[in-house]
Structures are given as C-alpha cells and as structure tokens.
N, C-alpha and C positions, 0 to 999 in steps of 0.2 A: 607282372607289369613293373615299370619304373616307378618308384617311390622317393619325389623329394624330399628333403629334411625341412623342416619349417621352420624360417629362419625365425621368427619371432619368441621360438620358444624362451624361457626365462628364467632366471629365479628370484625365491623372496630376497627381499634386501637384506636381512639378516636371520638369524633362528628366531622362528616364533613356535609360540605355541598351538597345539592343535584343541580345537573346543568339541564334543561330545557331550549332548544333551546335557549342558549345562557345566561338565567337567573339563578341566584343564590338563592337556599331557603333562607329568610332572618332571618333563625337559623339554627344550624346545629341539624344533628339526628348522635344515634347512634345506626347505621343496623346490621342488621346479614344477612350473607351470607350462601348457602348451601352449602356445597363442594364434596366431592366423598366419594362414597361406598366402604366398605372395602372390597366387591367383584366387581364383572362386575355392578351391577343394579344402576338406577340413583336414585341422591340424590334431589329434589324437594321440595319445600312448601307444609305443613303440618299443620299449626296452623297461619292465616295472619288476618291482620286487614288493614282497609284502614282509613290513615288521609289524612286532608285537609291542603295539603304544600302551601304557601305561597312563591310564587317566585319574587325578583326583577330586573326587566333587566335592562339594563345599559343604557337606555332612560328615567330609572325612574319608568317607569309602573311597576304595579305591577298585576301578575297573581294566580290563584286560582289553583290549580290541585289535585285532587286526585291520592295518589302514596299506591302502595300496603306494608305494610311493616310484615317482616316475622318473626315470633317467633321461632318458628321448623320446622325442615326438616325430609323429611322422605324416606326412600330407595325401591323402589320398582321398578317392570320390564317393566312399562310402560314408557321407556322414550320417552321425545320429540325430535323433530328432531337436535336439536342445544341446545348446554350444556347450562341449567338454569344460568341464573344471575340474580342479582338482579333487580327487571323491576324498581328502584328507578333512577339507573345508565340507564335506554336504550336510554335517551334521549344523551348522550355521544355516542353513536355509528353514525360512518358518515352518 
C-alpha cells in the first residue's frame, strides 16, 4: 500500500539527555520524535537504528543499554494500542 510520511514528525530542541532507571546517558543525543497523521492513521518508526547508550547512575556505575533511535516516521492504519513515543524516553514512565 501507500505510505504517507507524517508530516508532524520532529525533533528535540537540542541534545538531551536520555534517563534510565534513574541514570543519565553520559552525552546527550539529539532524537526525533514521531508525531500525528494529517488524517486519523498513526504516525510510527519507519527507518530506526540501535546504539549503544552509555548510562551513569548516581552511585557511579556505569551501564550499557541499547536504545532504539528513529530517523523517519511513517503513517499507516496499523496502529498500536497506546500512542508511539519515543522508546529512548520509556524508561521515564512510572
């Protein structure tokens, strides 16, 4: 099928940091976000790569994680059951 681009996609205003149960990437990245479809259909990851973020928690350790990070987004009528965000940020959710 056809696949629009979604115009809304975005990104952060500047490098930020990425947070991880409590630890801080020890550099900032700067992500893009998907946002909404100019019709009903959702807007999703499209084109992603995975690096290896370096987190430091506030003990000092330092952790290793692989974080998905997204290029393009793309609008189609498969959506998922809860609106896309970036899975860089999921570790912020309670």
């Amino acid at each position: 099928g056809q696949h629009g681009w979604c115009k809304a996609s975005y990104r952060s205003p500047g490098p930020i940091r990425l947070v991880h149960q409590g630890c801080y990437s020890t550099r900032a990245y700067q992500l893009q976000y998907c946002g909404q479809c100019t019709d009903s259909r959702c807007c999703t990851p499209h084109q992603t790569s995975t690096a290896q973020v370096t987190f430091r928690c506030p003990t000092g350790r330092l952790l290793q994680r692989a974080v998905m990070m997204i290029h393009s987004c793309v609008c189609h009528n498969n959506c998922p059951y809860a609106p896309y965000t970036n899975p860089a940020l999921w570790a912020q959710r309670p």
